[in-house]
C-alpha positions in Angstrom: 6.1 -0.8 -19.8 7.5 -3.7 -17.9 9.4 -2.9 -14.3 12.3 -2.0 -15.1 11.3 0.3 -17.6 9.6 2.2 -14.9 12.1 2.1 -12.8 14.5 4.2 -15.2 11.7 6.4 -15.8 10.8 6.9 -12.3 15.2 7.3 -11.7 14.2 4.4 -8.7 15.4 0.8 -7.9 12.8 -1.3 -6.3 13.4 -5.0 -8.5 14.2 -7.5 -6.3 13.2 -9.5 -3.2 14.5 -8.8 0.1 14.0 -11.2 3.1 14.1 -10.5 7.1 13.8 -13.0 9.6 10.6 -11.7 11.4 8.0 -13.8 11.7 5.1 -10.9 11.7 6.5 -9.3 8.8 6.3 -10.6 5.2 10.0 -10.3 3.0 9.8 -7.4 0.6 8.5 -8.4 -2.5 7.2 -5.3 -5.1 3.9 -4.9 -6.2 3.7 -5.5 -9.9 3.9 -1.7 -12.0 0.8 -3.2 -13.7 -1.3 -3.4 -11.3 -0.3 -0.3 -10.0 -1.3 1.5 -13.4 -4.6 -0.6 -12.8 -5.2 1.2 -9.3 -3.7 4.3 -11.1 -7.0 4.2 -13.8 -9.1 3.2 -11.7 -10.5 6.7 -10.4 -9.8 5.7 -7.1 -6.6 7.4 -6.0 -7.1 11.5 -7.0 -4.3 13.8 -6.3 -6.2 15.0 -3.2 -6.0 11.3 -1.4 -3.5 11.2 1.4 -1.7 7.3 0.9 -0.4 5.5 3.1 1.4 2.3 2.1 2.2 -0.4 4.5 5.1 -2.4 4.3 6.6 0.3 1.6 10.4 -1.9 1.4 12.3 0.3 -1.0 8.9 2.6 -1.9 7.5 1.4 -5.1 4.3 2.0 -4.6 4.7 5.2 -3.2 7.0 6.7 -5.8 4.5 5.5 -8.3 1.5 6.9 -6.9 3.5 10.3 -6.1 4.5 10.6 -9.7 1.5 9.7 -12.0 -1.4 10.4 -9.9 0.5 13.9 -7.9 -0.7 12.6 -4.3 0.6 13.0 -1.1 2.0 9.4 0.0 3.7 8.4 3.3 5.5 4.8 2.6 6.0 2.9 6.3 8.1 -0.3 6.8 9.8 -2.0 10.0 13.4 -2.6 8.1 16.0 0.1 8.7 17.6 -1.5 5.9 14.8 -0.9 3.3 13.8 2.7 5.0 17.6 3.3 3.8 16.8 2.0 0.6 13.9 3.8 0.2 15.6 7.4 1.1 17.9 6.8 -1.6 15.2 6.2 -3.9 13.1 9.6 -2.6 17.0 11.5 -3.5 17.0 10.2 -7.4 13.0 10.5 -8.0 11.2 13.7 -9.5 8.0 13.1 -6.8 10.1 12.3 -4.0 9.7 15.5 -2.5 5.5 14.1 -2.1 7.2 10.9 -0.5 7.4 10.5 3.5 9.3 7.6 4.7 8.8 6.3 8.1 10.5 3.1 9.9 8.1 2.1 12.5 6.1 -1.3 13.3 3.0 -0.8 11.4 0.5 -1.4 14.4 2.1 0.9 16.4 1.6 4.1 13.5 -0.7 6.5 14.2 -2.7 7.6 11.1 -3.0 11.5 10.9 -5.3 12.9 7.9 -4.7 9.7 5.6 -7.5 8.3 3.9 -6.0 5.7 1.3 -4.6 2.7 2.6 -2.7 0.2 0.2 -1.7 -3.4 1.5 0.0 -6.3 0.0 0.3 -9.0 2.9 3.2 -7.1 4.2 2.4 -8.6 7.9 0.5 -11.2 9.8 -2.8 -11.4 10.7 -2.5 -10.4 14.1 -0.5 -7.2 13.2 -3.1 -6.8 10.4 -5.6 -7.0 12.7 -3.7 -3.9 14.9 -3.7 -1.3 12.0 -7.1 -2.0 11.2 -7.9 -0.6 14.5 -5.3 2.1 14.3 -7.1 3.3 11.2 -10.3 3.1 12.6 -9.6 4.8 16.0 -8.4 7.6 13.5 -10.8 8.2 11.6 -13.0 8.4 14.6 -10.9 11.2 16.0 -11.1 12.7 12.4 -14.0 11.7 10.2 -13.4 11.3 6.8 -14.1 8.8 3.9 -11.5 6.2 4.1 -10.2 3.5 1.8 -8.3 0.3 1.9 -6.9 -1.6 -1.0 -5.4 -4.8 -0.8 -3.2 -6.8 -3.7 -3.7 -10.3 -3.9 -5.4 -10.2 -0.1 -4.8 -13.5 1.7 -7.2 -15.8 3.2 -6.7 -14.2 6.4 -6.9 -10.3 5.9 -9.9 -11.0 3.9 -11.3 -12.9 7.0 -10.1 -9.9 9.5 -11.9 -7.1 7.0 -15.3 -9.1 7.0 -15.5 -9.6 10.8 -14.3 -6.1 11.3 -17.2 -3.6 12.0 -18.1 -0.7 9.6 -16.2 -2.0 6.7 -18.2 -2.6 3.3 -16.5 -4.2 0.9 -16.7 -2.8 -2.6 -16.4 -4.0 -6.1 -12.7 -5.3 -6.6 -10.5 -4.1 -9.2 -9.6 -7.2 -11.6 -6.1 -7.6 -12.4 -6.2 -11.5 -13.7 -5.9 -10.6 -16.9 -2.4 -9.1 -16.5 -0.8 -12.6 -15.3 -2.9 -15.2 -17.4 -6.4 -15.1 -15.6 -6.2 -17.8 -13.5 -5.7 -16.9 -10.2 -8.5 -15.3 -8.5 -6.6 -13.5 -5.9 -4.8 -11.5 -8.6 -7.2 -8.3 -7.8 -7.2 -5.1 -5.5 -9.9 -6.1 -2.7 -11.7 -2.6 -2.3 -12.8 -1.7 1.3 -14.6 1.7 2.4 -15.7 2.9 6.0 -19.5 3.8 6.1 -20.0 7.4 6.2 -18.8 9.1 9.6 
């Protein structure tokens, strides 16, 4: 199915960019349903993970995971204006009732019991850099495995993940072949805690 096709089927609008003028925050742009349904197979994401998604916009992502995988998912972005859009989306879908929407500066979130984390560049380094520790500090309150997946990961965040400590990257999930195999950043970069 292409996007729009899953948007009717998921009774959500997400198509469509949306820029803000902050200069830590990147405009909303939609993670591709494709590689979504390549996370989706991948075994990764059971119906007992907890996702968070960062830099949700109008909650693709987490409507998506909600409805074909059954998981909790808590979608958090900085915009009012795409929180608003993404309430009106958690009205029309089936799973939105598994959807928690949150407007909140993403290094200022405390993570609870979540232990999936899905990124696609939605924010500087810097603020990047914050969340990372949020998660961190966390799951040292809580132990727990804990994941983080990033879409076509930047220059940047891959820098911050390999100079922060405990991380181990894992085997990335390839998604070149849905957009012509050329671009070697079109993959989920797969990141796991050691064991608490």
């Amino acid at each position: 199915m292409n996007d729009r096709e899953w948007d009717k089927r998921l009774r959500i609008r997400t198509i469509g960019r949306e820029d803000e003028s902050d200069p830590n925050y990147s405009p909303y742009e939609p993670t591709p349903y494709a590689v979504l349904e390549r996370l989706a197979g991948s075994g990764l994401v059971t119906r007992k993970s907890h996702l968070i998604d960062y830099g949700c916009g109008k909650g693709r992502v987490a409507f998506f995971m909600a409805s074909e995988i059954g998981c909790p998912v808590t979608g958090i972005d900085h915009s009012q204006k795409l929180i608003d859009l993404a309430k009106e989306n958690r009205r029309a879908c089936r799973a939105g009732d598994r959807v928690r929407l949150i407007r909140a500066l993403a290094e200022q979130y405390e993570p609870a019991d979540e232990d999936a984390f899905f990124f696609f560049n939605p924010f500087s380094e810097r603020v990047f850099d914050g969340v990372l520790r949020r998660i961190a500090a966390s799951r040292s309150a809580r132990p727990r495995p804990v994941s983080l997946w990033m879409y076509f990961p930047s220059e940047a965040y891959m820098a911050s993940l390999e100079a922060f400590e405990g991380l181990v990257r894992r085997p990335p999930i390839d998604c070149r072949d849905l957009f012509g195999g050329k671009n070697e950043r079109e993959r989920i970069e797969v990141w796991q805690f050691e064991d608490p």
